[in-house]
Every structure is written in C-alpha cells, then in structure tokens.
C-alpha positions, 0 to 999 in steps of 0.5 A: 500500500502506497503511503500518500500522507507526506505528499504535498497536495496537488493544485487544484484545477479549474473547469475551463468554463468556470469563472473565477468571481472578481473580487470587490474591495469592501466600500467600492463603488458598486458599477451601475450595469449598462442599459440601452439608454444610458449607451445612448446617452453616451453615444448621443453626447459625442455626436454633433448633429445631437448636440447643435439640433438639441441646442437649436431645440431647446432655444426655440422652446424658450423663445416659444415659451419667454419671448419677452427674454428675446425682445420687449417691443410689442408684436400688436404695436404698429405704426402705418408710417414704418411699413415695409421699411427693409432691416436695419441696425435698429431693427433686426427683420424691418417692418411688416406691411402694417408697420410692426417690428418684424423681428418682435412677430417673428420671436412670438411666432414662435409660441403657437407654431411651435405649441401645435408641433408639441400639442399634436405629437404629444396626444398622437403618441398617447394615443398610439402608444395606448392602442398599439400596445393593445393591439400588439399584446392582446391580438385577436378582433382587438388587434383587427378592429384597430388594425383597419380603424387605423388603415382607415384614417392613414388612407386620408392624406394628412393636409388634405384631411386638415383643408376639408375639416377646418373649412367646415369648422368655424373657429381655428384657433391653436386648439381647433388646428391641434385637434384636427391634426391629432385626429388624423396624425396617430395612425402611422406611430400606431402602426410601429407600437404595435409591431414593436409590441408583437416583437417583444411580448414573445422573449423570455422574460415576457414569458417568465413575467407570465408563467410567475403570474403577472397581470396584463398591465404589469407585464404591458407596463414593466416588461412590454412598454419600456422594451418597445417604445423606442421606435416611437420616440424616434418617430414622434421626434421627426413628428413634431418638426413634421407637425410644425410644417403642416401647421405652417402649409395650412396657414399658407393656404388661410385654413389654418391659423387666421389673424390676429394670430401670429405665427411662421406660416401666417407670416409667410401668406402675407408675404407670398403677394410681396416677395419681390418688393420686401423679401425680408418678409418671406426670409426671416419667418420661412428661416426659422421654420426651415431651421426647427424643422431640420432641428427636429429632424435631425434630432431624431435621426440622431435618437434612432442611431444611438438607439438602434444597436445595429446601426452602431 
C-alpha cells in the first residue's frame, strides 16, 4: 500500500468554463450595469448633429415659451408710417406691411407654431402608444378592429384631411388646428407600437413575467412598454418638426391659423403677394421654420442611431 500522507497536495484545477468571481474591495463603488439608454446617452453626447439640433431645440422652446427674454417691443404695436421699411441696425427683420417690428412677430411666432408641433405629437403618441400596445399584446378582433380603424384614417392624406375639416369648422384657433391634426396624425406611430409590441411580448422574460403570474398591465407596463417604445420616440421626434410644417402649409393656404394670430406660416401668406418688393418678409419667418424643422429632424435621426444597436 502506497503511503500518500507526506505528499504535498496537488493544485487544484479549474473547469475551463468556470469563472473565477472578481473580487470587490469592501466600500467600492458598486458599477451601475449598462442599459440601452444610458449607451445612448453616451453615444448621443459625442455626436454633433445631437448636440447643435438639441441646442437649436431647446432655444426655440424658450423663445416659444419667454419671448419677452428675446425682445420687449410689442408684436400688436404698429405704426402705418414704418411699413415695409427693409432691416436695419435698429431693427433686426424691418417692418411688416402694417408697420410692426418684424423681428418682435417673428420671436412670438414662435409660441403657437411651435405649441401645435408639441400639442399634436404629444396626444398622437398617447394615443398610439395606448392602442398599439393593445393591439400588439392582446391580438385577436382587438388587434383587427384597430388594425383597419387605423388603415382607415392613414388612407386620408394628412393636409388634405386638415383643408376639408377646418373649412367646415368655424373657429381655428391653436386648439381647433391641434385637434384636427391629432385626429388624423396617430395612425402611422400606431402602426410601429404595435409591431414593436408583437416583437417583444414573445422573449423570455415576457414569458417568465407570465408563467410567475403577472397581470396584463404589469407585464404591458414593466416588461412590454419600456422594451418597445423606442421606435416611437424616434418617430414622434421627426413628428413634431413634421407637425410644425403642416401647421405652417395650412396657414399658407388661410385654413389654418387666421389673424390676429401670429405665427411662421401666417407670416409667410402675407408675404407670398410681396416677395419681390420686401423679401425680408418671406426670409426671416420661412428661416426659422426651415431651421426647427431640420432641428427636429435631425434630432431624431440622431435618437434612432444611438438607439438602434445595429446601426452602431
């Protein structure tokens, strides 16, 4: 018999697929582990598209919300004597052909051009976002009926829809154009919820949150909602800049906002007759809306990128 007790100890060897656990020092910081919104933000904050269209944004809301902060002549107080009159070091954008500072109405255009672009997207994406997660969870005659209700209103071309109903409607204020334009403005953000939801309602984790029991509401709002919302960030992004050129085409066409109002596209159909002897009128409100537009674009062009792992 071979005597193995004065035999030192042999080493101990791992399994190739065992991991040897990392040891944390005690009081560490403990590391947050990484989501898909925090890479975005890390991805976002690099790019310059991101951080002059969030910039642009931001200094169009504020002028939307404070135009005060950005001048303090009044828009209303006009005087028949300056109409017309070309820019100027006194003042920026010249005069209107009713005498107004033109720089002043151009500030607080701001408020109801870029209020509709907020107020229709905003109750779209609730709406959307309500219905499709709905139609996508529950499937069935709730998936079909909302379906078609769906493919009945993007059959309607959007601008098209906002001329007939608000020729028909006698009041156009900023409320009366939001809600003609919400009516009609759902449908495609309910199409990507949905097929976002159906995606995602069979992972694992969906399953798991079922098999242990979980209403529809928790699995919905926990589990489905977060995991499948990102599509339509991005798009009600684009939709508000959208939205802010609809608003400006309709006004153009005087089926819109109608004066005293003021706003971008009111500005630019009371130009359209005086492109030639005041060019200024049509330059400076068309300037504006061009460049939130494109903010917006390119704000959620940028969002789908971060957003997307397979477009990194």
């Amino acid at each position: 018999m071979t005597d193995t007790t004065n035999k030192p100890p042999t080493e101990a060897v791992l399994a190739p697929d065992v991991a040897t656990p990392e040891v944390v020092p005690a009081g560490a910081p403990q590391r947050k582990p990484a989501s898909l919104w925090s890479d975005a933000w890390k991805e976002l904050r690099r790019k310059p598209t991101f951080v002059i269209s969030a910039v642009i944004i931001v200094l169009m809301v504020v002028m939307a919300l404070f135009p005060t902060l950005f001048t303090s002549v009044d828009p209303r107080d006009c005087n028949l004597l300056d109409a017309l009159q070309p820019p100027s070091s006194e003042h920026w954008f010249g005069f209107d052909l009713q005498g107004c500072d033109y720089y002043s109405r151009t500030i607080h255009g701001a408020r109801n051009s870029v209020a509709i672009g907020v107020v229709v997207t905003l109750f779209s994406t609730l709406i959307a976002v309500t219905l499709g997660s709905l139609a996508g969870y529950k499937g069935g005659w709730i998936d079909s009926v909302l379906a078609r209700l769906a493919d009945i209103f993007f059959a309607i071309p959007l601008i098209l829809a906002g001329i007939v109903l608000l020729n028909a409607l006698g009041s156009k204020s900023v409320w009366t154009v939001s809600a003609v334009l919400v009516v009609f403005g759902w449908p495609t953000m309910l199409r990507l919820m949905r097929s976002s939801v159906l995606s995602v309602r069979e992972l694992d984790y969906v399953d798991a949150a079922r098999a242990l029991g979980a209403s529809d509401w928790r699995i919905i709002t926990r589990h489905v909602l977060p995991n499948g919302i990102t599509p339509v960030i991005v798009y009600a992004t684009i939709t508000v800049g959208v939205v802010i050129a609809v608003e400006a085409t309709l006004s153009f066409l005087n089926v819109g906002l109608q004066l005293p109002a003021i706003s971008w596209g009111l500005m630019i159909s009371v130009a359209q007759n005086r492109i030639l002897e005041a060019p200024h009128l049509l330059f400076f409100p068309g300037l504006f809306l061009s460049v939130t537009v494109f903010s917006f674009i390119l704000m959620g062009d940028a969002l789908r990128d971060a957003l997307d792992p397979k477009l990194r």
